[in-house]
N, C-alpha and C positions, 0 to 999 in steps of 0.2 A: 504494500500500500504506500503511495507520496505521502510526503511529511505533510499535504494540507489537503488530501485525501481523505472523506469523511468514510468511514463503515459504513458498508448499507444497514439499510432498515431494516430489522427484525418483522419479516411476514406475519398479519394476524390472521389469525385463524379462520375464516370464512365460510358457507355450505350456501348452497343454491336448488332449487328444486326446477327439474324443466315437468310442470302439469299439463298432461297428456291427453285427448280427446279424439275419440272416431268422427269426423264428417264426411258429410258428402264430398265434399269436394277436397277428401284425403285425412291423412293425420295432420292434428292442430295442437298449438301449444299455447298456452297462456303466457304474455309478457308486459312490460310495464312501462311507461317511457317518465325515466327521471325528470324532477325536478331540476329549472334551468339554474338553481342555487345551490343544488348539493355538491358538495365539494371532490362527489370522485366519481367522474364518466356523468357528467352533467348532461340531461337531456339525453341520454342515448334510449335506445330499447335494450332492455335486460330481461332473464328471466328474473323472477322473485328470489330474493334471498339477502344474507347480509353476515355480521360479526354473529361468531360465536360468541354467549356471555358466559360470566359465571355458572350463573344458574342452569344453564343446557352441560354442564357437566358435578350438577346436584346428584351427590347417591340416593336419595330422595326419589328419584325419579326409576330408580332400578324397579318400580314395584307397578308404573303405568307403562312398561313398553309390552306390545306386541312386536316378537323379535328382536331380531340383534342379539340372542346369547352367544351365536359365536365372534361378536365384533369386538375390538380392543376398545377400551373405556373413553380412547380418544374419537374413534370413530362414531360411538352412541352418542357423544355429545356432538357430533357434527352433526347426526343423523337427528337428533332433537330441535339442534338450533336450524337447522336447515326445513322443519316441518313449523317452528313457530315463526320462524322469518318469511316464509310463504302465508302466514295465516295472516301477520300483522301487514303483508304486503298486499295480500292478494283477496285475504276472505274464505280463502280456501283450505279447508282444514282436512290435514289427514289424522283421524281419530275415529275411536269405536266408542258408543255408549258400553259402558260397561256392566250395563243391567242385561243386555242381551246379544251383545257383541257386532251387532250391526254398524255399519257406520252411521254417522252424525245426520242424520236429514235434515231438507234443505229448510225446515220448521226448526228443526233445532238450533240451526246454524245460524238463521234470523235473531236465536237469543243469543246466541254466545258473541256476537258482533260486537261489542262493547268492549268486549276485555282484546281486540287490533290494539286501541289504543294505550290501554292500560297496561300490555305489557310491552309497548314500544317506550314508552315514557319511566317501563321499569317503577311502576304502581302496583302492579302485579307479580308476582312467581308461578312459573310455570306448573310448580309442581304444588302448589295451592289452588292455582285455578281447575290442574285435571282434576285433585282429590274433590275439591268442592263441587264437581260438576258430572264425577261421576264419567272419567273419560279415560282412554288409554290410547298412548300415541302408537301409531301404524308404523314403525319400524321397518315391519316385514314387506309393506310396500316400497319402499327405495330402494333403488338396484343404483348401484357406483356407477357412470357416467363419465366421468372425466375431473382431471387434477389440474390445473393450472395455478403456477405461482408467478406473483410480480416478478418482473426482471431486477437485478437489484440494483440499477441506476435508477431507480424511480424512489423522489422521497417517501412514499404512502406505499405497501407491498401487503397483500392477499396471499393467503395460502390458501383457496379455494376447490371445495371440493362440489360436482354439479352430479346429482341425482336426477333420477326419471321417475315417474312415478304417475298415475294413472288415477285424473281426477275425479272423486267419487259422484255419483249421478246425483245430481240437482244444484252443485256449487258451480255457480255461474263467475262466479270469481269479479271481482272489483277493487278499482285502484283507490288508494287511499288518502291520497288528497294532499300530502306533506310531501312523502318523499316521491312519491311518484304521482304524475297529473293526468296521465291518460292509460288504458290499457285495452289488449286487443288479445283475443282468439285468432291466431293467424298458423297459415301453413308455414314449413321452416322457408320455404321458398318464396313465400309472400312477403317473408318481414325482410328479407334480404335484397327482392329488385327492384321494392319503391324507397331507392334511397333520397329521395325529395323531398319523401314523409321523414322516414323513418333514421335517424344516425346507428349504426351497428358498430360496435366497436370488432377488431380482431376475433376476441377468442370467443366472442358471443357467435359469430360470422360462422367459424369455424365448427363451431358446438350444433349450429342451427346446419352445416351442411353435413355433416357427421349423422345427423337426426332424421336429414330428407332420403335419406338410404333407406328407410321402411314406409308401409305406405300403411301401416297400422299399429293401434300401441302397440299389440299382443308383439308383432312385427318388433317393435324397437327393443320391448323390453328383454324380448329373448334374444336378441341380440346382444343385448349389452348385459347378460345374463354370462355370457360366454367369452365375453371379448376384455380382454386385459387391459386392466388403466395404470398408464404409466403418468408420470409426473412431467409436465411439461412446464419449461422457463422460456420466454423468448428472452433474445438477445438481437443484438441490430449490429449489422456488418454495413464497412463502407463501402463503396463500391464504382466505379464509374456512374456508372446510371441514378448514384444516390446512395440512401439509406436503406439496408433492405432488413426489415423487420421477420427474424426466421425462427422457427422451431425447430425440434427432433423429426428424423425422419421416420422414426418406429412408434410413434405414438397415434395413428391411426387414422391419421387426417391427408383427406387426399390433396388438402390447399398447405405448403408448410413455408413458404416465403411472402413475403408480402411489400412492394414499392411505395413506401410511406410519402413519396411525393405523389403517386398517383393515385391515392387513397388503397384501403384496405377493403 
């Protein structure tokens, strides 16, 4: 390292959900388009998700998961914060009543809308509002997805991990009004060719063409049931032509360079 060379950034911990739906007019995913104020990927389209907190790795919560006994305790707390940062983001909750193990309906789910807020603003604990509510998180619906970490010349860095999961019938899903101001049901191919609407960052890009490879959830999920996730860092080489913004070639993406002057 140069003598005024700063360390990179210590990556935080991150989990993202991509929520999954059959239409007619193919496989559709729920996503979200940021706030022109928040300070990381301002305005873009993202799937839902955010910071792991504390609280998504409470042992507390050992006692609401369906699944995940065989996951390491860091992965359950991804697999938590990654199901309450879709809920607070999106409305959409993966959760069973636990009086009869069915998931949440879309009447239930009208009451439980209150506590998006409450536990984004951390009013709530996660593992206070299942016990009080009588609920157990669906684990066993996320399937691993994809690893992506900040590059480390970037001051702000993600350790981000993106799940699939397959959203339960009657949650229509809705954006939340702070951090994100609009959202949409779109195929992976829709939210990627109206770039006029929509800013797609890189690794969202890539995640979203990675996705249009099934043309069903059943399609995705058993694909990514089977398909190995490796950890991906981009880094940026210089080049005649520019900066070119690149990845690993084994990590399963058929796009892995990218010409940062002529967008991504």
């Amino acid at each position: 390292m140069a003598e005024n060379e700063k360390p990179a950034a210590v990556p935080v911990p991150a989990a993202t959900i991509l929520l999954l739906r059959d239409a007619p007019g193919g496989l559709e995913v729920f996503m979200v388009k940021r706030h022109h104020q928040i300070d990381f990927v301002a305005g873009a389209l993202v799937f839902p998700g955010g910071k792991v907190e504390k609280g998504d790795a409470d042992a507390a919560l050992n006692e609401f998961f369906d699944g995940g006994e065989s996951w390491t305790d860091t992965m359950r707390a991804m697999g938590a914060g990654a199901i309450r940062e879709a809920f607070e983001e999106s409305g959409i909750l993966l959760a069973r009543d636990a009086r009869h193990g069915d998931f949440v309906t879309s009447e239930r789910l009208a009451d439980l809308q209150h506590y998006r807020s409450l536990l984004d603003k951390r009013e709530a604990v996660l593992a206070d509002v299942l016990r009080k509510e009588n609920l157990r998180l669906a684990l066993d619906q996320l399937v691993h997805f994809a690893h992506w970490i900040t590059p480390a010349n970037m001051p702000k860095r993600f350790d981000t991990h993106f799940f699939l999961a397959s959203s339960p019938i009657g949650h229509a899903g809705s954006h939340d009004g702070r951090e994100s101001v609009d959202s949409i049901w779109t195929t992976p191919s829709g939210a990627i060719s109206d770039r006029k609407k929509w800013n797609v960052i890189f690794p969202t890009k890539l995640n979203l063409l990675k996705l249009d490879n099934s043309k069903t959830v059943e399609d995705a999920i058993a694909t990514a049931r089977k398909t190995p996730v490796l950890p991906v860092t981009p880094w940026i080489e210089n080049s005649t032509e520019g900066q070119i913004l690149r990845i690993r070639d084994d990590a399963g993406y058929a796009q892995t360079s990218a010409n940062m002057r002529e967008g991504m």
